[in-house]
Backbone as ProteinMPNN parsed JSONL, in Angstrom:
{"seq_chain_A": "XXXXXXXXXXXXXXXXXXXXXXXXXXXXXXXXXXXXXXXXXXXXXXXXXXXXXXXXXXXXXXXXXXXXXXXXXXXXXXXXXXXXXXXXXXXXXXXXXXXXXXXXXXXXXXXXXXXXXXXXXXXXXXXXXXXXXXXXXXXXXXXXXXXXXXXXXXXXXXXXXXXXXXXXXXXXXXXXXXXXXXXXXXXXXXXXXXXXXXXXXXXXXXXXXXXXXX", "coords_chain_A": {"N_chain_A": [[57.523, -101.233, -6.41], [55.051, -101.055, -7.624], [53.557, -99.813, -5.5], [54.794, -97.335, -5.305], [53.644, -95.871, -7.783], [51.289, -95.597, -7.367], [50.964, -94.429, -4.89], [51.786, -91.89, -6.639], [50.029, -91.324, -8.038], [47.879, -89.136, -9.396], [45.033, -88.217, -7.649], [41.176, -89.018, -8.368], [39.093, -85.891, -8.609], [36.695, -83.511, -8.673], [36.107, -80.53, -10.179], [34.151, -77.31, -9.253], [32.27, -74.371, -10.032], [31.289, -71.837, -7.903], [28.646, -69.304, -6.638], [28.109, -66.495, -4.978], [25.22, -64.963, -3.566], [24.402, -61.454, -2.552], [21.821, -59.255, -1.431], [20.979, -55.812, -0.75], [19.736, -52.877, 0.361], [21.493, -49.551, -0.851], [22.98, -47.77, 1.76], [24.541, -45.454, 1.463], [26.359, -42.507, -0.34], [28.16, -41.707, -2.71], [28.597, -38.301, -4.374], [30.051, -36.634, -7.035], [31.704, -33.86, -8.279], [32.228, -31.059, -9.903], [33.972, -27.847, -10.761], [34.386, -25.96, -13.295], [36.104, -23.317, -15.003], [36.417, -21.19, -18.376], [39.043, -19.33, -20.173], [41.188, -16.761, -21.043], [43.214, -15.916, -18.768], [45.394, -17.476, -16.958], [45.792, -17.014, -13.76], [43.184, -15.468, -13.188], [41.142, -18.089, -13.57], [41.929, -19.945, -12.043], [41.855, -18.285, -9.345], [38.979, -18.437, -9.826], [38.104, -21.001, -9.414], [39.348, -21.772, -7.285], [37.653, -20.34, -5.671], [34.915, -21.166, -5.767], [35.36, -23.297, -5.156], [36.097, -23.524, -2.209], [33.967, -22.344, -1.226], [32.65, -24.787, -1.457], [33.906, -26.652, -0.108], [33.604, -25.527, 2.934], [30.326, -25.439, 2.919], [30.036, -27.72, 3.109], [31.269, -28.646, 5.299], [29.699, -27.628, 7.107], [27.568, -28.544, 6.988], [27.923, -30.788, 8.979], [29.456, -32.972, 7.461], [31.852, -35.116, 7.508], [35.627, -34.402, 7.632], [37.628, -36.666, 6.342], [35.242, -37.74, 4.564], [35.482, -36.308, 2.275], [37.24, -35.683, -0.9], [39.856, -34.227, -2.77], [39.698, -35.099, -6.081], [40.971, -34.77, -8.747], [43.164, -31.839, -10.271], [42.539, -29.822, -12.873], [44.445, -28.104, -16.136], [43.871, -27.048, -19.115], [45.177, -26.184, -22.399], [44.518, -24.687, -24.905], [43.967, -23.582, -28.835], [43.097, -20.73, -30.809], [42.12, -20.464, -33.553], [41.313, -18.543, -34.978], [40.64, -16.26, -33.465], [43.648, -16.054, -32.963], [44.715, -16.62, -30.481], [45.103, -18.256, -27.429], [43.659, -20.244, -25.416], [42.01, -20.974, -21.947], [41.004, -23.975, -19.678], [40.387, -24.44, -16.475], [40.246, -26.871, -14.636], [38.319, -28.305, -11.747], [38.159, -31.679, -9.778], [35.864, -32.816, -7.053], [35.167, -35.333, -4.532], [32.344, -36.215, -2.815], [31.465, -38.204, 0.135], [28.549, -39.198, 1.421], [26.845, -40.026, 4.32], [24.796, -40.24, 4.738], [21.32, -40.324, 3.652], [19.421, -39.212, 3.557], [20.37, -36.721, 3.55], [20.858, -36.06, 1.232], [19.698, -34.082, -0.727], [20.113, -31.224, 0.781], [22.498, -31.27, 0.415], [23.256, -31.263, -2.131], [21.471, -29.107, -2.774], [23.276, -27.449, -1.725], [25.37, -27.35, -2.834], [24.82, -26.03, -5.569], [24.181, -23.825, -5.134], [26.456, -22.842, -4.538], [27.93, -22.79, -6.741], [29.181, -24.454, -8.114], [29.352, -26.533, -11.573], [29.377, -28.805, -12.366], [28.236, -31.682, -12.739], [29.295, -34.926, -12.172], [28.782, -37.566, -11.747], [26.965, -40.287, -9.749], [27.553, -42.153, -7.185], [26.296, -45.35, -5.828], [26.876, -47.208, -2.164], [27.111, -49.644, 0.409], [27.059, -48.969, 4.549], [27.698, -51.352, 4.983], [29.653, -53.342, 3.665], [31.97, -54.637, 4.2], [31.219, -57.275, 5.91], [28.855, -58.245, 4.363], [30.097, -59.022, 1.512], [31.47, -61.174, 2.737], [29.664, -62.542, 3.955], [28.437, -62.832, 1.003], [30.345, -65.127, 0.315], [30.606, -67.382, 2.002], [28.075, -68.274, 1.011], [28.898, -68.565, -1.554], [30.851, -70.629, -1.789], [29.07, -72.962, -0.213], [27.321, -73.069, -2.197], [28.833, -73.999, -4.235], [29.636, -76.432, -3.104], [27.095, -77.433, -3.24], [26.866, -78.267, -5.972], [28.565, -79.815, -6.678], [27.761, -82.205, -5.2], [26.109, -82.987, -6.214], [26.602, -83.475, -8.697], [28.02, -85.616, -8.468], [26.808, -87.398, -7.511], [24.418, -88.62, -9.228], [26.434, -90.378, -10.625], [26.873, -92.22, -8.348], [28.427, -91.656, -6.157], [30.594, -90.241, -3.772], [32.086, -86.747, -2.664], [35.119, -85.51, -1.407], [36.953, -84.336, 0.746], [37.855, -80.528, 0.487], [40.368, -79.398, -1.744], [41.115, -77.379, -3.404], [40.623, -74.244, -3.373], [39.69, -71.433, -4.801], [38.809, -67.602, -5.124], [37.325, -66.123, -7.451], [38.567, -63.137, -9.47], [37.765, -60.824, -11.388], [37.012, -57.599, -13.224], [35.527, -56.472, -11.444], [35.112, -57.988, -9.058], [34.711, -58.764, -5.962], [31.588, -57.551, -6.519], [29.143, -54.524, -6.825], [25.897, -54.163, -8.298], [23.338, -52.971, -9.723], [19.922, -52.682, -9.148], [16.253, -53.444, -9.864], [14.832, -50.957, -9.324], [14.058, -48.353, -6.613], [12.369, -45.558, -5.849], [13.538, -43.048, -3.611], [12.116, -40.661, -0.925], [13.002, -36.504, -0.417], [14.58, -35.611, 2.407], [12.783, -33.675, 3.108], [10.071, -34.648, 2.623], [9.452, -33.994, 0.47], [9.647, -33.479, -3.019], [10.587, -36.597, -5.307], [13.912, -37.408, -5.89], [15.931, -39.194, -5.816], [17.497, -42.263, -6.109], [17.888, -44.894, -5.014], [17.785, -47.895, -5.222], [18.416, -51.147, -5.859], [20.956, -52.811, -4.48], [23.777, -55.518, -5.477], [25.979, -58.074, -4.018], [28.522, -59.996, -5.332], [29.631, -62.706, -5.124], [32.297, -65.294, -7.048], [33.552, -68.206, -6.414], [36.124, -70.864, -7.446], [35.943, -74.408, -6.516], [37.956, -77.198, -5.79], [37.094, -80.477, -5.102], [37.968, -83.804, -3.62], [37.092, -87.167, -5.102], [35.218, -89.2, -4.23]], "CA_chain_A": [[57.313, -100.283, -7.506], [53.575, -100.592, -7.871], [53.507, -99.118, -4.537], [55.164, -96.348, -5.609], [53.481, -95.833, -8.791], [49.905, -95.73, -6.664], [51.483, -93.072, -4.136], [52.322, -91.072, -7.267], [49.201, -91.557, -8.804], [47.094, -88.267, -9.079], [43.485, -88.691, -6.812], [40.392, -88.108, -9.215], [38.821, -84.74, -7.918], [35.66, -82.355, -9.245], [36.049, -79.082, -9.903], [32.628, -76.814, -9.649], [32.529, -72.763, -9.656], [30.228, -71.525, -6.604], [28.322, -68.352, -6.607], [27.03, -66.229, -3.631], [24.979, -63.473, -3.955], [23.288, -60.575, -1.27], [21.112, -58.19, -2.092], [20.855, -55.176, -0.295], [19.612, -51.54, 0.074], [22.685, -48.912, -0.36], [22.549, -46.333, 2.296], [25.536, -44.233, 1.092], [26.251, -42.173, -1.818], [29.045, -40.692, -3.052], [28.557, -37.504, -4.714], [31.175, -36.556, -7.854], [31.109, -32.582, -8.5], [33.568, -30.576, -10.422], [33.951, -26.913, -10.978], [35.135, -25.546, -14.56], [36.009, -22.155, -15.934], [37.561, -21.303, -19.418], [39.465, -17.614, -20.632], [42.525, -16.295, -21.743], [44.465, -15.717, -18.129], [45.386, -18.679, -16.376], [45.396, -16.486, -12.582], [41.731, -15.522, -12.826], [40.707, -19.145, -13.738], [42.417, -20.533, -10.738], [41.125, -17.551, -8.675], [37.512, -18.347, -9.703], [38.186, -22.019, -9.249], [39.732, -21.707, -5.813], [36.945, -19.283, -4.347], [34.022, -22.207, -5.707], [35.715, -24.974, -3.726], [36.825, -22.839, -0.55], [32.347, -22.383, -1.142], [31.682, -26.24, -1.438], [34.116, -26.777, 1.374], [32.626, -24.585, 3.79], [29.095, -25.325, 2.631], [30.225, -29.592, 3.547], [31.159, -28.523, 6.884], [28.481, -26.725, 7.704], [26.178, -29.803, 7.056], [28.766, -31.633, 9.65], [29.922, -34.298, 6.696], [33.281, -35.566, 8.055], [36.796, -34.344, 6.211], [37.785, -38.187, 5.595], [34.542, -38.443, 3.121], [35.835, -35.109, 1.326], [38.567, -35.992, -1.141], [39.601, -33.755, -4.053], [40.223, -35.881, -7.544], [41.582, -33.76, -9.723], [43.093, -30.373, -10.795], [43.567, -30.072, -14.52], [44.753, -27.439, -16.824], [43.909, -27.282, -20.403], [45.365, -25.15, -23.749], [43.684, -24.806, -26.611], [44.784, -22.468, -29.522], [41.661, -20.345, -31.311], [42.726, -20.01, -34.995], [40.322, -17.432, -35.743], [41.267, -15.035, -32.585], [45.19, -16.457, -32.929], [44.801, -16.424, -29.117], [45.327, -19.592, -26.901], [42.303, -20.065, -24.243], [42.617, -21.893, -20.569], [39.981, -24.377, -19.095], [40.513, -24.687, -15.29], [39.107, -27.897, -13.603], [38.934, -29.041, -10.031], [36.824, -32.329, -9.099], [35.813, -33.293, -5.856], [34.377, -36.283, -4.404], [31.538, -36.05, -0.927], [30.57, -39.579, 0.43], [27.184, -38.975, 2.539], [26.767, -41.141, 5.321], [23.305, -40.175, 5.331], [20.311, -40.092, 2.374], [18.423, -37.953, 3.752], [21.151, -35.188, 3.835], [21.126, -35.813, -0.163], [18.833, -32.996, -1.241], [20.345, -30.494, 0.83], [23.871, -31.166, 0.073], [22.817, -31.019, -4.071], [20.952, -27.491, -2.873], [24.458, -26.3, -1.256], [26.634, -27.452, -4.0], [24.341, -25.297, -6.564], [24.503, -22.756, -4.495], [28.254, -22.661, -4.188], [28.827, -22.07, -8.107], [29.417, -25.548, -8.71], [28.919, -25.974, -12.478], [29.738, -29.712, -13.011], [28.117, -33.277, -11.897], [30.159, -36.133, -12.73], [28.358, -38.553, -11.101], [27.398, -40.653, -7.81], [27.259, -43.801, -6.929], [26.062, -45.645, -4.08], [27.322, -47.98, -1.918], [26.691, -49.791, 1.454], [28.146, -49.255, 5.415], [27.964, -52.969, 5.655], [30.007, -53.918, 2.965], [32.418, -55.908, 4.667], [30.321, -57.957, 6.229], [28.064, -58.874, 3.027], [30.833, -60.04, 1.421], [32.02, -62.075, 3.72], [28.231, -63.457, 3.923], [28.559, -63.411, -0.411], [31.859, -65.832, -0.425], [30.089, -68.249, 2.877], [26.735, -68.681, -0.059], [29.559, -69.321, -3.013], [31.109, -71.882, -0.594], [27.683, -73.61, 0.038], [26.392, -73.308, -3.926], [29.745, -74.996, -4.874], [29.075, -77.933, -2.311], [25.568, -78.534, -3.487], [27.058, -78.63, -7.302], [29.452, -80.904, -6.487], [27.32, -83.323, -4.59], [24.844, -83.256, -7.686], [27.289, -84.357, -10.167], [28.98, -87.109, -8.295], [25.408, -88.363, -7.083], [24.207, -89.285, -10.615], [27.421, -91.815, -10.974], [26.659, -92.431, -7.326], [29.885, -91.003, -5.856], [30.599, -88.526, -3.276], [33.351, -86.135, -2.348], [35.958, -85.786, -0.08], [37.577, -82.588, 0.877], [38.422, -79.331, -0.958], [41.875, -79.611, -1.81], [41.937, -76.239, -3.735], [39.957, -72.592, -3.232], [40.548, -69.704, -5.353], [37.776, -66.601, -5.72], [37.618, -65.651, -9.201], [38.658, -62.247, -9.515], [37.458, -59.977, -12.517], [37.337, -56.414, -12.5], [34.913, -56.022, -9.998], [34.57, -59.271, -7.945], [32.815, -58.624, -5.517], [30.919, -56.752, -7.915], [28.317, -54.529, -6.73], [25.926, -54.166, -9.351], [22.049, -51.797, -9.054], [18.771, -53.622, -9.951], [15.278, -52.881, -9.049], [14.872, -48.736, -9.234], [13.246, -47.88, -5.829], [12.528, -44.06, -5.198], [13.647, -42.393, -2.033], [11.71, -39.102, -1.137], [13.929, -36.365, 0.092], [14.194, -35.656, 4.049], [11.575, -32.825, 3.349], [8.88, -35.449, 2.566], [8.395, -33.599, -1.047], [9.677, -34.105, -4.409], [11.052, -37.653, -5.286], [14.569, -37.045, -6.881], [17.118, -40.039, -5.639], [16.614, -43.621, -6.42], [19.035, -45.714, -4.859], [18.065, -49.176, -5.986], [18.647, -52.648, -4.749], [22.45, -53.384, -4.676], [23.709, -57.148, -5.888], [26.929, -58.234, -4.205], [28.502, -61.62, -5.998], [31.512, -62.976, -5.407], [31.942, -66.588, -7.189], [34.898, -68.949, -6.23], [36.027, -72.478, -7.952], [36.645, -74.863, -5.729], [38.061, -78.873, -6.273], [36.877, -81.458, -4.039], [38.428, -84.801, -3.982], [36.538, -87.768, -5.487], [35.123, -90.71, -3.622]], "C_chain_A": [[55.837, -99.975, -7.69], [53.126, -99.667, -6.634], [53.82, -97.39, -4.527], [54.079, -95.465, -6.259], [51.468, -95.68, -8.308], [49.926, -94.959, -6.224], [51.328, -92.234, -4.737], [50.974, -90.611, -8.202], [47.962, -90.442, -8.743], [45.51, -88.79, -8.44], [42.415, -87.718, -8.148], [39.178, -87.125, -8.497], [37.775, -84.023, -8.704], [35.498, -81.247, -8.954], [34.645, -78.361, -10.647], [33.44, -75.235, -9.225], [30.768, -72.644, -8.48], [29.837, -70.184, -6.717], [27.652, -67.625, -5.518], [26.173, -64.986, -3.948], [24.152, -62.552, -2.6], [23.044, -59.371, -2.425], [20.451, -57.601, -0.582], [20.655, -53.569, -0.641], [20.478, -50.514, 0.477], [22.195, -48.278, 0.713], [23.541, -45.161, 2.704], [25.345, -43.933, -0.074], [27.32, -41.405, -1.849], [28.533, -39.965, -4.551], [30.17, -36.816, -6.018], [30.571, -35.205, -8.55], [31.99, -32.121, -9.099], [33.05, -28.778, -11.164], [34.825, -26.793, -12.372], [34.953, -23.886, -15.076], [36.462, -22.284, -16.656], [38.143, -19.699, -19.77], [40.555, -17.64, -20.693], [43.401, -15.972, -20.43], [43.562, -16.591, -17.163], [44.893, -18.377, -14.75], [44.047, -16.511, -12.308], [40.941, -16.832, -12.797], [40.94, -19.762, -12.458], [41.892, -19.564, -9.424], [39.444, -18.295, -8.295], [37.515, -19.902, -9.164], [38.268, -22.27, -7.701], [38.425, -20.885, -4.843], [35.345, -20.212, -4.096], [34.304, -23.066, -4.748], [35.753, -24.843, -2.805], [34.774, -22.579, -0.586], [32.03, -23.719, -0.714], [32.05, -26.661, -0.233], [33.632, -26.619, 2.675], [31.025, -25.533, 3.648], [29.248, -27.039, 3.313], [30.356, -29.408, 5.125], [30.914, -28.213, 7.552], [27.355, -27.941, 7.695], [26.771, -30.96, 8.209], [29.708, -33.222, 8.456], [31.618, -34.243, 7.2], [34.635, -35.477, 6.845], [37.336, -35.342, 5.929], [36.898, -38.321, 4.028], [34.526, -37.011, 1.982], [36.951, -35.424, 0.655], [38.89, -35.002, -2.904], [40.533, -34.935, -5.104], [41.343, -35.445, -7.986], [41.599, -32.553, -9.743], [43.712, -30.487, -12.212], [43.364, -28.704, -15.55], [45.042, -27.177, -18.424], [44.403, -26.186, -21.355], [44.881, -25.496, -24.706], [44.063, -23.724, -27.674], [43.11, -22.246, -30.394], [42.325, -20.104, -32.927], [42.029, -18.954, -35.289], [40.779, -16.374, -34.865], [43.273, -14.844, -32.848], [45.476, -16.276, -31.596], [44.463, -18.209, -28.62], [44.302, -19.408, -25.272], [42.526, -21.209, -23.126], [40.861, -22.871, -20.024], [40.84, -25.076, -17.895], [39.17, -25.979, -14.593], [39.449, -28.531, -12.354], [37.84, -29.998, -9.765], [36.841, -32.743, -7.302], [34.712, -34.377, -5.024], [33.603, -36.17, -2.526], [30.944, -37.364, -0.913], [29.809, -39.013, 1.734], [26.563, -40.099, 2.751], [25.091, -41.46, 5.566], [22.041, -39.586, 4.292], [20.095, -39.325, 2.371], [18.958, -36.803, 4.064], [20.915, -34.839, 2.221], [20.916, -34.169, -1.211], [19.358, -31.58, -0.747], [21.585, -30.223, 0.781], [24.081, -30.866, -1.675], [22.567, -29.317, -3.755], [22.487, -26.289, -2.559], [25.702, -26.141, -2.576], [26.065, -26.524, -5.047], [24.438, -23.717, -6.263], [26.114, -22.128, -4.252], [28.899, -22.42, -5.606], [29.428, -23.377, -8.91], [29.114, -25.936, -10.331], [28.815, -27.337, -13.313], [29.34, -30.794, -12.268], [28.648, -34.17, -12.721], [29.724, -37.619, -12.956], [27.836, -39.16, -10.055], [27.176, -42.35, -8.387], [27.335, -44.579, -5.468], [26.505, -47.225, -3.656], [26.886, -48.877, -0.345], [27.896, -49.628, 2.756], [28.512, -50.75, 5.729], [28.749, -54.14, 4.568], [31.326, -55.381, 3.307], [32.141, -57.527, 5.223], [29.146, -58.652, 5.083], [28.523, -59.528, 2.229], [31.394, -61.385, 1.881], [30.421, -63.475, 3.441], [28.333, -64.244, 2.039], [29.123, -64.908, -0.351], [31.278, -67.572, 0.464], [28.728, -68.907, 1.26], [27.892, -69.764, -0.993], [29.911, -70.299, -2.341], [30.224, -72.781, -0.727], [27.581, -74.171, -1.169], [27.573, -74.458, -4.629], [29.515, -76.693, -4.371], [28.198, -78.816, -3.021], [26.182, -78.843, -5.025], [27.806, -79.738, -7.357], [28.82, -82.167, -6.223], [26.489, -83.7, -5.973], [25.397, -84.062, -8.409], [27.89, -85.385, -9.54], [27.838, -88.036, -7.558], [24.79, -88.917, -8.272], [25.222, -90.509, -10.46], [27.161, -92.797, -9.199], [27.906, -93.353, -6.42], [29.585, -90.097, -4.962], [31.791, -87.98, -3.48], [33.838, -85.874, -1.287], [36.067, -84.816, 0.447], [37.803, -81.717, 0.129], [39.772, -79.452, -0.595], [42.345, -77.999, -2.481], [40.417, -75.255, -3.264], [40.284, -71.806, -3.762], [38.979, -68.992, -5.855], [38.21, -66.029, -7.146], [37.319, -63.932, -9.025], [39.053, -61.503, -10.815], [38.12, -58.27, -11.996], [37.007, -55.658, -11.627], [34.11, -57.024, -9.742], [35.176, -59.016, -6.92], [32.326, -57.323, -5.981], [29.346, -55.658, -6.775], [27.012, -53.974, -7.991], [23.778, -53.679, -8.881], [21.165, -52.562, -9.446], [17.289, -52.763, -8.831], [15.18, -51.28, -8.291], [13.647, -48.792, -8.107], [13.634, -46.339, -5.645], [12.474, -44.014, -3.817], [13.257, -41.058, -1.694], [12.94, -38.724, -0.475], [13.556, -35.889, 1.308], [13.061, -34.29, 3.834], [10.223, -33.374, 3.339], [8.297, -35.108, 0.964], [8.774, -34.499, -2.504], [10.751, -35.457, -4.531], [12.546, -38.104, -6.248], [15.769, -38.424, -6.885], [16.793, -41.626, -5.614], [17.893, -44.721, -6.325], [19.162, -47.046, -5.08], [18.043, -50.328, -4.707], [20.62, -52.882, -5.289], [23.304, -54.785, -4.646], [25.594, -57.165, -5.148], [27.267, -59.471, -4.679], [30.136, -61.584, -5.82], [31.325, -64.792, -5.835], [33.489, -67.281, -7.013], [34.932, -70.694, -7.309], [36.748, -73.303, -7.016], [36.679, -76.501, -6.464], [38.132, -79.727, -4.939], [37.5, -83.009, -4.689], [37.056, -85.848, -4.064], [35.958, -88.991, -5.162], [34.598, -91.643, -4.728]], "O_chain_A": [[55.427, -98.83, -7.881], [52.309, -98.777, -6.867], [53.23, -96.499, -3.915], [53.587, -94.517, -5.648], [50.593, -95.695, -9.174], [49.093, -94.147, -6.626], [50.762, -91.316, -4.142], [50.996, -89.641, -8.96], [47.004, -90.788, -8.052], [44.983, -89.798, -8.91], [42.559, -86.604, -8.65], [38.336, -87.717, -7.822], [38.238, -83.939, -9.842], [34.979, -80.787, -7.937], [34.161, -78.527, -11.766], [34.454, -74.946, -8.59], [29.677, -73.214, -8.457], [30.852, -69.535, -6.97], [26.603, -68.112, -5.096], [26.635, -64.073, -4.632], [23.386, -63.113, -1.817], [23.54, -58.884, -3.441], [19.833, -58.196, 0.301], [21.196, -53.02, -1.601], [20.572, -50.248, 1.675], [20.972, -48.145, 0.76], [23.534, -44.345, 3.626], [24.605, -44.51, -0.871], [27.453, -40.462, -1.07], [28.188, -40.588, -5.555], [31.271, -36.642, -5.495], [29.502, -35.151, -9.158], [32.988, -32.823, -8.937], [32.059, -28.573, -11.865], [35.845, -27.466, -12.521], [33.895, -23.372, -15.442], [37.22, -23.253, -16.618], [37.311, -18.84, -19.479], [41.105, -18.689, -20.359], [44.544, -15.684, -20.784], [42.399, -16.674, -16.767], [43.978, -19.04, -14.262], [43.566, -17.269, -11.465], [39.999, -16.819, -12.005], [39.943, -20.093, -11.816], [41.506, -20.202, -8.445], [38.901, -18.572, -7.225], [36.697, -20.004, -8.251], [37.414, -22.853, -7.033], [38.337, -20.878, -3.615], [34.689, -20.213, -3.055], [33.66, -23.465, -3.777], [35.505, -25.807, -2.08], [34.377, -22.774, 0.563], [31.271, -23.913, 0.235], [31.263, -27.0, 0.651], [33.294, -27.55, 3.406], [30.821, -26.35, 4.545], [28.342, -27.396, 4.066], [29.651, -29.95, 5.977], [31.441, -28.236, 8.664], [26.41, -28.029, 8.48], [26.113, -31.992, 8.338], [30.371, -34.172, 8.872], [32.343, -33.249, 7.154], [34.759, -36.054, 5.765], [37.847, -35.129, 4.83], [37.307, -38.697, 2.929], [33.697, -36.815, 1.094], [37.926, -35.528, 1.398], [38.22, -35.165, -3.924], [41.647, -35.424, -4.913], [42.489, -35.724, -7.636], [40.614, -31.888, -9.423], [44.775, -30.954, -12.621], [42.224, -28.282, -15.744], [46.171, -27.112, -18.908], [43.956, -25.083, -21.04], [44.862, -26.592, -25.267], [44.61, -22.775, -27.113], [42.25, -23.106, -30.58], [43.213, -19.256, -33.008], [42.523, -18.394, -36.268], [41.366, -15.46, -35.445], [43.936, -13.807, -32.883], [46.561, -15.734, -31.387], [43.833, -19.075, -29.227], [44.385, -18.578, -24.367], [43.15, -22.236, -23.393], [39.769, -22.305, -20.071], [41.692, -25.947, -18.066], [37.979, -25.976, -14.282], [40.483, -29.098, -11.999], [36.712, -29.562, -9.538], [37.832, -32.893, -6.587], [33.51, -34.118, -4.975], [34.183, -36.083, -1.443], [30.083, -37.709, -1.723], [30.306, -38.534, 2.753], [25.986, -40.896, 2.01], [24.441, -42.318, 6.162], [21.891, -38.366, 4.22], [20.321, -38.477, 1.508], [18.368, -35.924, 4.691], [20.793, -33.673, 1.847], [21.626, -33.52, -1.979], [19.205, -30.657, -1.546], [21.969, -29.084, 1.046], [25.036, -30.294, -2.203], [23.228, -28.426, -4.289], [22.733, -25.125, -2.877], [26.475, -25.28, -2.998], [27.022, -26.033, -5.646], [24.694, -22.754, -6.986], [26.554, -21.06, -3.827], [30.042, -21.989, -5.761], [29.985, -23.358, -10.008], [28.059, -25.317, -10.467], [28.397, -27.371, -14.47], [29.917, -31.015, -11.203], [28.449, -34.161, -13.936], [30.03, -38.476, -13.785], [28.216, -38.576, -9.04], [26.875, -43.125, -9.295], [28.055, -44.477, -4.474], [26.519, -48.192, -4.418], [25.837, -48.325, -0.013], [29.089, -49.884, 2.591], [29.366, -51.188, 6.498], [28.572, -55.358, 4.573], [31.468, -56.517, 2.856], [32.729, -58.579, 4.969], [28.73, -59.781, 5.343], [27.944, -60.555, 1.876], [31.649, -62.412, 1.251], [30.296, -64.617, 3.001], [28.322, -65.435, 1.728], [28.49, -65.822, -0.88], [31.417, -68.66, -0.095], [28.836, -70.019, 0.742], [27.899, -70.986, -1.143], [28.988, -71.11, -2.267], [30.579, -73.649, -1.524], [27.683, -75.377, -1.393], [27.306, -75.445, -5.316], [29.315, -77.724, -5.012], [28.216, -80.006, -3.333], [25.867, -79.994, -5.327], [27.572, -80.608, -8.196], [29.171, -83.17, -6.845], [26.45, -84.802, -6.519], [24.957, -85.149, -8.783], [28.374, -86.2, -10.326], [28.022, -89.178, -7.135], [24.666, -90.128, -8.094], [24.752, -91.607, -10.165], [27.337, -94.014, -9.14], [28.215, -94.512, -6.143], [28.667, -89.283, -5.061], [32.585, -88.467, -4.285], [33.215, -85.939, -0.228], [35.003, -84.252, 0.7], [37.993, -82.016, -1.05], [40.246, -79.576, 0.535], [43.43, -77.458, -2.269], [39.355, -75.75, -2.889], [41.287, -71.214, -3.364], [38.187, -69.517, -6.638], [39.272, -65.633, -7.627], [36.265, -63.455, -8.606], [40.186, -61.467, -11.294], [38.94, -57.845, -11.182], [37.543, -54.687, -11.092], [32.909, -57.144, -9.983], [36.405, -59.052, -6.994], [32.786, -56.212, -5.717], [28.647, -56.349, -6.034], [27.541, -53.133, -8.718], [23.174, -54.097, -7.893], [21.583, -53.358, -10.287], [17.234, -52.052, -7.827], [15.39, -50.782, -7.185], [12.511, -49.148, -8.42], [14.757, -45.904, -5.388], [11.743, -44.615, -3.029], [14.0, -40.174, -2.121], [13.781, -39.507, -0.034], [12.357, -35.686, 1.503], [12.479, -34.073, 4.897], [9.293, -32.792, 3.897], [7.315, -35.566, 0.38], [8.413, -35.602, -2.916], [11.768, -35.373, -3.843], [12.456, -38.937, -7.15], [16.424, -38.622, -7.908], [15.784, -42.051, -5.05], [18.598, -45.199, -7.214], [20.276, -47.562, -5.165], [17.828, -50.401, -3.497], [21.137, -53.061, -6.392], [23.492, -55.152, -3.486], [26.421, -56.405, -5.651], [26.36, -60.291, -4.534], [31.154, -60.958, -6.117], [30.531, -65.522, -5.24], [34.472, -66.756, -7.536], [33.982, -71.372, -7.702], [37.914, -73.078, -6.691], [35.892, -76.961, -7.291], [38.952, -79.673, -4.023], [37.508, -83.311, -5.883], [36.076, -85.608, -3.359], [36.241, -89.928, -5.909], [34.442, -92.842, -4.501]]}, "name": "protein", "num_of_chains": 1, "seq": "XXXXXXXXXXXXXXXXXXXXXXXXXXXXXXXXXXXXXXXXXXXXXXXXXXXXXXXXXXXXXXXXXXXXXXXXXXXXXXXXXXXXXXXXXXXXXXXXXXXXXXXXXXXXXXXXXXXXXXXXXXXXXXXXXXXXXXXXXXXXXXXXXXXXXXXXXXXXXXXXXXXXXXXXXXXXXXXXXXXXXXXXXXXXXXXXXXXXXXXXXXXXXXXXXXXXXX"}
């Protein structure tokens, strides 16, 4: 029975959270643009809407950007009622998202989209081609950082540890997070004015892991 009762007997184990982090310079950007008209017949709205985008289109594949990193969002159709006219008014919207593979296209893909009637920026946000790979590097760090925490605290009682018995990455709403720091300007491929500032980019992924207890 004591035999048993030893077998059965949970092993005492230390659980630490591990953090990895890279830091890197994006060298993508997605681009978030959106055309809007508003007026009283729904046809012309969608007309004017349709003849902007069939512009931005064109104007993207004229710079060679690849139809994969072209994706339209949204089309959305609003009513509104005017109490004062007693007439009901239309706002036509179409967004569309351009990921550019390449910075230094930035400036003249902004000049084509303005040019095309575009009337709406949404946004961008940048990202890296090596994201798979950085992660990967992130989760190897958290790994590591957990180790050394572990060894710390069971070196004071002067203890080590055994094996990891569990692994789980802690997943928020964006782990692996990338996250902007350090505002560096990027001129644009003309060499002139200094308009895009892509930053330093933080990836973090942190895991908890439990090592058994010597």
């Amino acid at each position: 029975t004591s035999i048993m009762i030893a077998q059965n007997s949970p092993q005492p184990t230390v659980d630490v959270t591990g953090e990895g982090i890279i830091l890197v310079i994006p060298d993508e950007v997605t681009v978030n643009v959106r055309v809007e008209n508003t007026g009283k017949v729904v046809k012309e709205l969608k007309a004017k809407n349709d003849r902007i985008v069939n512009e931005v289109l064109i104007a993207i594949k004229r710079m060679g950007i690849d139809d994969k990193d072209v994706q339209t969002e949204y089309v959305r159709l609003n009513k509104s009622y005017d109490y004062n006219t007693k007439t009901y008014n239309y706002s036509a919207n179409q967004s569309v998202s351009i990921k550019l593979r390449d910075l230094n296209k930035y400036e003249n893909l902004m000049d084509e989209l303005m040019e095309s009637g575009i009337n709406r920026i949404d946004g961008i946000s940048f990202s890296s081609s090596n994201k798979t790979n950085l992660e990967s590097q992130a989760r190897k760090k958290a790994m590591e950082d957990a180790k050394i925490k572990a060894q710390e605290y069971v070196g004071v009682l002067g203890q080590s540890i055994g094996k990891a018995v569990s692994i789980s990455e802690l997943r928020g709403s964006n782990v692996p997070s990338p996250i902007y720091r350090g505002m560096t300007v990027a001129a644009d491929s003309s060499g002139g004015s200094q308009t895009l500032a892509p930053g330093e980019m933080e990836i973090r992924v942190n895991v908890n892991v439990r090592f058994l207890l010597n």
